[in-house]
C-alpha positions as CSV (number, residue, x, y, z in Angstrom):
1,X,-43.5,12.2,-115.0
2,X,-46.3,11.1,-112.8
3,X,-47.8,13.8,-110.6
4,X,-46.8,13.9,-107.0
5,X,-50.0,12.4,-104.8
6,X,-51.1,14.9,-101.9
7,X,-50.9,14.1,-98.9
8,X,-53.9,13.7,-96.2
9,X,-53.5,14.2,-92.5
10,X,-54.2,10.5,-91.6
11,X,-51.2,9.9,-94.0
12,X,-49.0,12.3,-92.0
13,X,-50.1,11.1,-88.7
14,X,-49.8,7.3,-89.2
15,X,-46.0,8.5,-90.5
16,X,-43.4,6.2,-88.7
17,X,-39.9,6.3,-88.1
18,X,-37.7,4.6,-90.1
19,X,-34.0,3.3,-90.2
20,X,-33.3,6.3,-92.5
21,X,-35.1,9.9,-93.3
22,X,-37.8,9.4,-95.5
23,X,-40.1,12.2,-97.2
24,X,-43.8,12.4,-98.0
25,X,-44.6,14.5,-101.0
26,X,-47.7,17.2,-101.0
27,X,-46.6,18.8,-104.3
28,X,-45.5,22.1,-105.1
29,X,-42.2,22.1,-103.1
30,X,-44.2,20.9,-100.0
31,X,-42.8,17.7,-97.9
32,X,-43.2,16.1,-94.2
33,X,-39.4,14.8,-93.3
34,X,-39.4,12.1,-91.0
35,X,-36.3,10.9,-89.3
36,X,-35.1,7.8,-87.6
37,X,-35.8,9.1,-84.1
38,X,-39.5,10.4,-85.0
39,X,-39.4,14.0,-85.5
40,X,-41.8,15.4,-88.6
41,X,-40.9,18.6,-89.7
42,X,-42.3,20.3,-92.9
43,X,-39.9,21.1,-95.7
44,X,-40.4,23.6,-98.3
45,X,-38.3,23.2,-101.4
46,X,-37.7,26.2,-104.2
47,X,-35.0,27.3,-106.8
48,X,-33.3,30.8,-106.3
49,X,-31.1,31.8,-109.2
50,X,-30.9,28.5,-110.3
51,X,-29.9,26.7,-107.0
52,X,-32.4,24.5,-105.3
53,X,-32.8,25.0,-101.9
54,X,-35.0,24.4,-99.0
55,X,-36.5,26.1,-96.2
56,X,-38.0,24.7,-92.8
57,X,-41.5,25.6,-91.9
58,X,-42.4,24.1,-88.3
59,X,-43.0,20.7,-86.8
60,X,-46.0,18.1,-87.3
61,X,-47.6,18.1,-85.4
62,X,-47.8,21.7,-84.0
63,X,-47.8,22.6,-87.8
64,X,-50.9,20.8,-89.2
65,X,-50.6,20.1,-93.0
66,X,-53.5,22.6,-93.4
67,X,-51.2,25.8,-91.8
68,X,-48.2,24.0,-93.6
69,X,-49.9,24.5,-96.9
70,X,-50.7,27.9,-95.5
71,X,-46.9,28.7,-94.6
72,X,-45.6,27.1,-98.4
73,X,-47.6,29.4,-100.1
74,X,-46.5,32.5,-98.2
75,X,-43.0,30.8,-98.8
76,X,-44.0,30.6,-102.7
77,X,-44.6,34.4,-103.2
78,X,-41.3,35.3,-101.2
79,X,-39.4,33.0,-103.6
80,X,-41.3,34.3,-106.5
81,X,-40.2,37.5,-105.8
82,X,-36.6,36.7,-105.6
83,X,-36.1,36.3,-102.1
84,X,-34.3,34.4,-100.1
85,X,-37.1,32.8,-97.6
86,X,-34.5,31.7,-94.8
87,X,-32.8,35.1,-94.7
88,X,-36.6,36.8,-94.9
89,X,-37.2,34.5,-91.8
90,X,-34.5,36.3,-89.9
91,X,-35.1,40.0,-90.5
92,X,-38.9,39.0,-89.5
93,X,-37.6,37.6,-86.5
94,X,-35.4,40.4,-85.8
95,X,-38.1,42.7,-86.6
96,X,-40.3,41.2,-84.4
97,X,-38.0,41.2,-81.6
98,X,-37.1,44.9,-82.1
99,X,-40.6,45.9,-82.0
100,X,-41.4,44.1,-78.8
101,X,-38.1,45.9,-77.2
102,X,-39.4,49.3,-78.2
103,X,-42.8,49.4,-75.8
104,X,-44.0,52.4,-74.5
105,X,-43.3,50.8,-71.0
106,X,-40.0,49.5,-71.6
107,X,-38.7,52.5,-73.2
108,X,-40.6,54.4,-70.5
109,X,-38.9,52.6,-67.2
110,X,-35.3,52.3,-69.0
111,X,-36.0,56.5,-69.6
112,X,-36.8,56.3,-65.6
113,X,-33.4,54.1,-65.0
114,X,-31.5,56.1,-67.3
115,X,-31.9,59.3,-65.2
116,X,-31.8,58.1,-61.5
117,X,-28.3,58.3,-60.8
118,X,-29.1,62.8,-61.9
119,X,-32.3,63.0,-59.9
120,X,-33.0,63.4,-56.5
121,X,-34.8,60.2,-55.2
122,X,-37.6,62.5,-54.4
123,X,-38.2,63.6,-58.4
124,X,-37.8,59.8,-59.3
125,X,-40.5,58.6,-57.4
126,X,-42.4,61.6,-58.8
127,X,-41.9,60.8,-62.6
128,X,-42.0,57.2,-61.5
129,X,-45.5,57.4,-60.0
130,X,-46.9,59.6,-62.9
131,X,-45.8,57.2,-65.6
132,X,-47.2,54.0,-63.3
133,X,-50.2,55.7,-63.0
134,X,-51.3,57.6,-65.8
135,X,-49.5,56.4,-68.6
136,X,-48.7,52.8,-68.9
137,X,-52.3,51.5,-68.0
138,X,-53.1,52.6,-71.7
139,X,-49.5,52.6,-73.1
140,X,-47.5,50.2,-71.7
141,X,-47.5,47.8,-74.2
142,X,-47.9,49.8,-77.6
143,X,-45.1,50.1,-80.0
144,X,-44.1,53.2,-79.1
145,X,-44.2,54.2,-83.2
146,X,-47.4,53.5,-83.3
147,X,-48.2,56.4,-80.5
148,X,-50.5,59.1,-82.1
149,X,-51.0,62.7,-81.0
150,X,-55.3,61.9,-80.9
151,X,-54.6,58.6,-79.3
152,X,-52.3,60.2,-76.6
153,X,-54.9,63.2,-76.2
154,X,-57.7,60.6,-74.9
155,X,-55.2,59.4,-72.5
156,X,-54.0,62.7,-71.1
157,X,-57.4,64.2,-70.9
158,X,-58.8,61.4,-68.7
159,X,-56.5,62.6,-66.2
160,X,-57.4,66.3,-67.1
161,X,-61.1,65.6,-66.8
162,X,-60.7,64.0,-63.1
163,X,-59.8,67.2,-61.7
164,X,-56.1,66.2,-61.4
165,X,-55.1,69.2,-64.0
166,X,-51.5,69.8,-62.8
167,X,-50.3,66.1,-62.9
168,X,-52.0,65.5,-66.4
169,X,-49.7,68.6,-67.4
170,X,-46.9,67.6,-66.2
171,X,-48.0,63.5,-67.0
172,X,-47.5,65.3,-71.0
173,X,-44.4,66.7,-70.1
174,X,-43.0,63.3,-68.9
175,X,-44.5,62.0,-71.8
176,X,-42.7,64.3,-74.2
177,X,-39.8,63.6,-72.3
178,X,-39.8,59.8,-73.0
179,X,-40.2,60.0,-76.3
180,X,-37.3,62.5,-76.9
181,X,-35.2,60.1,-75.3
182,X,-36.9,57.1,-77.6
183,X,-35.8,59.3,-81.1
184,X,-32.7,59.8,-79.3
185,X,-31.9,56.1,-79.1
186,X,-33.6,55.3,-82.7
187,X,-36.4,53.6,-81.4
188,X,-39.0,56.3,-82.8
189,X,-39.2,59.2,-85.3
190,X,-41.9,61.6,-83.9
191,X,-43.2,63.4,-80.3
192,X,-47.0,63.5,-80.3
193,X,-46.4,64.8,-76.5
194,X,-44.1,67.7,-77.7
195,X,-46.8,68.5,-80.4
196,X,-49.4,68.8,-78.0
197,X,-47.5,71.1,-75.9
198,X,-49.8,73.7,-76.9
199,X,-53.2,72.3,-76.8
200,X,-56.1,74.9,-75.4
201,X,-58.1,71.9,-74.1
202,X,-55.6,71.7,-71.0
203,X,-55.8,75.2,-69.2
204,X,-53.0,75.8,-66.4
205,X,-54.3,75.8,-63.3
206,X,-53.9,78.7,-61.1
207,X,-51.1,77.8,-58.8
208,X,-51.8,77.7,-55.3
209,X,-48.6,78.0,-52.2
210,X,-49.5,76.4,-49.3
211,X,-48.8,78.7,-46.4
212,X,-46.4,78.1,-43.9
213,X,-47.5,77.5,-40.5
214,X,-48.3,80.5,-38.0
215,X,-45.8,80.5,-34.9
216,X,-48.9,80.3,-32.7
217,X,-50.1,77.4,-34.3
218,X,-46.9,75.3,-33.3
219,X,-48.2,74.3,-29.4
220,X,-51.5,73.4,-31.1
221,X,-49.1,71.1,-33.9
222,X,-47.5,69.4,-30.9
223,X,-50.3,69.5,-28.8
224,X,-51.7,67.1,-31.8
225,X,-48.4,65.2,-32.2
226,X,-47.6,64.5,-28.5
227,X,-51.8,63.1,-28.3
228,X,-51.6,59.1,-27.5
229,X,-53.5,55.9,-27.7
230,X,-57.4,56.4,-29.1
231,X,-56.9,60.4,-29.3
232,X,-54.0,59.9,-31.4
233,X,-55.2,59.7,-34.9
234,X,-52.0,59.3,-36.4
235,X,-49.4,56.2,-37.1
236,X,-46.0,56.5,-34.6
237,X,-44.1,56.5,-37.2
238,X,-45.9,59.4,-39.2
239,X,-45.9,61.5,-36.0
240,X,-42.3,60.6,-35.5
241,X,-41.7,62.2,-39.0
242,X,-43.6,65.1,-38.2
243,X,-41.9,65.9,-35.0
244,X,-38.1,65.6,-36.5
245,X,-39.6,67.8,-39.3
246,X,-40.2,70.7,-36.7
247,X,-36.8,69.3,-34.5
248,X,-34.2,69.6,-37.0
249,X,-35.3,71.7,-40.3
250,X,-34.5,68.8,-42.8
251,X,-37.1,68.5,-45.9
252,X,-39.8,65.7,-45.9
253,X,-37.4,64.0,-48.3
254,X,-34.7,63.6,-46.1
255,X,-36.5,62.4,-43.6
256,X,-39.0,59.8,-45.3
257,X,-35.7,57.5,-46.8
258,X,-33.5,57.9,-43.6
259,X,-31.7,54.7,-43.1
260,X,-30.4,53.9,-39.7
261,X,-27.0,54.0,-40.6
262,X,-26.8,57.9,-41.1
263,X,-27.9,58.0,-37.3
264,X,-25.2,58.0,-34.5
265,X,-27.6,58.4,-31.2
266,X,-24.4,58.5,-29.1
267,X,-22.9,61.1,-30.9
268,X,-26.8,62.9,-31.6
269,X,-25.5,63.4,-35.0
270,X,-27.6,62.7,-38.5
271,X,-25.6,62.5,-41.5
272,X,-27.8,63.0,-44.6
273,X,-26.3,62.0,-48.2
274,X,-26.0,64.1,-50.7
275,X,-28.5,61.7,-52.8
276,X,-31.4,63.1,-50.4
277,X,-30.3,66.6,-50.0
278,X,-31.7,68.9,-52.6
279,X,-27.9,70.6,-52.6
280,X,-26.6,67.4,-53.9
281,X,-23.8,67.9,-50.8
282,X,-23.8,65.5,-47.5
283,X,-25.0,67.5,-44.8
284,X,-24.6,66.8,-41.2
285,X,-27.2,67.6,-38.6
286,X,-26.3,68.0,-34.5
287,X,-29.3,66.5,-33.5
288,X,-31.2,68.8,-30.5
289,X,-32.5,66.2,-27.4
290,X,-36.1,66.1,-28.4
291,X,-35.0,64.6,-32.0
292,X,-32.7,62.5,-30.3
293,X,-35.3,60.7,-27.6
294,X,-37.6,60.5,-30.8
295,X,-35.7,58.1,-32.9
296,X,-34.5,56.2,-29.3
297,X,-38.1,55.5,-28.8
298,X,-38.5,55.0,-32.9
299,X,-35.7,52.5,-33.1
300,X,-37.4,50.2,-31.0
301,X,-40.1,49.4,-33.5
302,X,-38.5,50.1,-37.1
303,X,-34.5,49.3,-36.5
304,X,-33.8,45.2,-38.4
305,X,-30.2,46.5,-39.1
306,X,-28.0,49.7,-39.9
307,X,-29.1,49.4,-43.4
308,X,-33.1,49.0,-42.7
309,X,-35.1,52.2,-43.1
310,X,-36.1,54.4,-39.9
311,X,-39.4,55.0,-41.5
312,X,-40.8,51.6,-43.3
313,X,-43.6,51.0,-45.8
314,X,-44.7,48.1,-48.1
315,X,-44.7,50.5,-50.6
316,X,-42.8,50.3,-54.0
317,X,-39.6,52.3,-52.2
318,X,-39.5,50.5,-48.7
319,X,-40.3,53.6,-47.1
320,X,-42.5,55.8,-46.0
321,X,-44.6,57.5,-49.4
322,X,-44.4,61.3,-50.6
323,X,-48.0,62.3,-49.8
324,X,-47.4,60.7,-46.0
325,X,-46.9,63.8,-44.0
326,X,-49.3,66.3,-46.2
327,X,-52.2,64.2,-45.8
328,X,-51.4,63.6,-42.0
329,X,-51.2,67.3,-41.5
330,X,-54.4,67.9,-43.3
331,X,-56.0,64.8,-41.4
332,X,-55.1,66.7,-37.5
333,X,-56.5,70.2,-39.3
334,X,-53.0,71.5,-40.5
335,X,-53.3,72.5,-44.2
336,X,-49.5,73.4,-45.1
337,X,-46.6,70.8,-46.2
338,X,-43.6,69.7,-44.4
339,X,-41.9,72.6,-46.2
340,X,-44.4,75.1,-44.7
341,X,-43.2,73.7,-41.5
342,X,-39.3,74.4,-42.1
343,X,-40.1,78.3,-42.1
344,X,-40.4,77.6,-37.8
345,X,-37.3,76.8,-37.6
């Protein structure tokens, strides 16, 4: 039998279409199939117990003969070994798609979306913000299998070693978190975060309470607050915050995602859902006259409907961020939280 001629890629690319599918021969189970409407694909045929059969290894010309001859020999050892190259195709394929579904980040934010219906949106945007930030810069798109305990100790103590020592502690503990809930689903077999639980390089910062705010530092606070134009350092909206902070007792939370349809200003009452209340229970708040002329004169800049927010950001939540009110208090010379403020009431 004469020996098959190989092809040449002039051969394959002067190829025309024909009234009926024609084949060009490279050898060794390697073929260009051309059809009557122009298409070139690459064939690779082999025998598996006996049976001829044939396997498809990508177009011509996106599949030069070179990486075709590439592909058959890959092909070759599979069916050497007893395998069925079309079915080893597939579990590739499915392998492939598995990995790229089991991220860090997408098994991170689908952690993240798994719990927000059981957190308070306050500890959402926490855990949220301390996975965007310190975590899925370097992790984000790493099989999360492939995760070490060293590589996640560089990652954890470059947000130990910028000062930031209480989020890089409790960055770890999301961490662990994450991938507890990753073996839990079958995506991953081991916790370098839990095994680093322990590790001396990360010492625990002494803890330190802000106080609350002296009674006879309030007329100074609202000496601040009620300051206006160029002496007024402060956004209206933030000192808007502020002022129903000390008005009506409710936590920075609460305040921060309002929307305006918890607000009846007729009725000067403030319905809270449980969502934002840290009791998990709808509260509703009588709302004193000072609160009440606030959001009158508040409404007129942020109210687009009752479902807008009464305090707006272009942040990631639409409204006004955690750190808001602290760093305004520190800015007018207050250093204590919006909690520290609740004590006054």
């Amino acid at each position: 039998m004469a020996a098959e001629k190989i092809l040449t890629e002039a051969a394959c690319k002067a190829s025309k279409a024909k009234d009926n599918i024609y084949y060009l021969n490279d050898g060794a189970g390697l073929r260009l199939r051309v059809r009557p409407d122009g298409s070139r694909t690459w064939i690779f045929r082999y025998r598996l117990n006996g049976k001829e059969m044939s396997a498809g290894l990508g177009a011509y010309p996106t599949v030069t003969l070179q990486i075709a001859r590439a592909k058959a020999q890959d092909a070759r050892a599979l069916a050497d070994n007893g395998q069925n190259i079309s079915a080893a195709k597939k579990v590739a394929r499915a392998t492939r798609s598995a990995k790229s579904g089991n991220t860090f980040g997408l098994i991170a934010r689908e952690w993240l979306e798994h719990n927000k219906a059981d957190w308070s949106s306050t500890h959402h945007e926490r855990n949220e913000g301390l996975v965007r930030r310190y975590l899925l810069p370097d992790l984000a798109k790493l099989p999360i299998e492939s995760i070490e305990e060293r590589y996640l100790f560089t990652v954890l103590k470059k947000v130990y070693d910028q000062g930031t020592k209480v989020s890089s502690m409790r960055t770890r503990t999301i961490a662990a978190q994450i991938f507890s809930y990753a073996r839990a689903t079958h995506r991953a077999t081991s916790n370098p975060a839990r095994d680093m639980s322990d590790n001396p390089y990360f010492k625990k910062p002494a803890v330190k309470h802000y106080d609350a705010l002296p009674k006879s530092n309030v007329p100074k606070l609202m000496e601040e607050l009620n300051k206006t134009g160029k002496a007024q350092k402060l956004d209206v909206k933030t000192v808007s915050a502020l002022k129903l902070a000390l008005y009506t007792g409710l936590r920075d939370n609460s305040i921060r995602g309002a929307k305006w349809e918890e607000i009846n200003l007729d009725e000067s009452i403030w319905t809270v859902p449980a969502a934002r209340m840290k009791s998990r229970r709808q509260f509703t708040l009588p709302l004193p006259k000072q609160a009440v002329w606030t959001l009158q004169t508040l409404k007129q800049l942020t109210y687009m409907d009752e479902t807008s927010y009464v305090f707006p950001s272009i942040g990631k939540y639409g409204y006004m961020a955690e750190n808001t009110l602290r760093l305004a208090l520190h800015r007018i010379g207050f250093a204590v939280t919006v909690h520290g403020m609740r004590s006054l009431i």
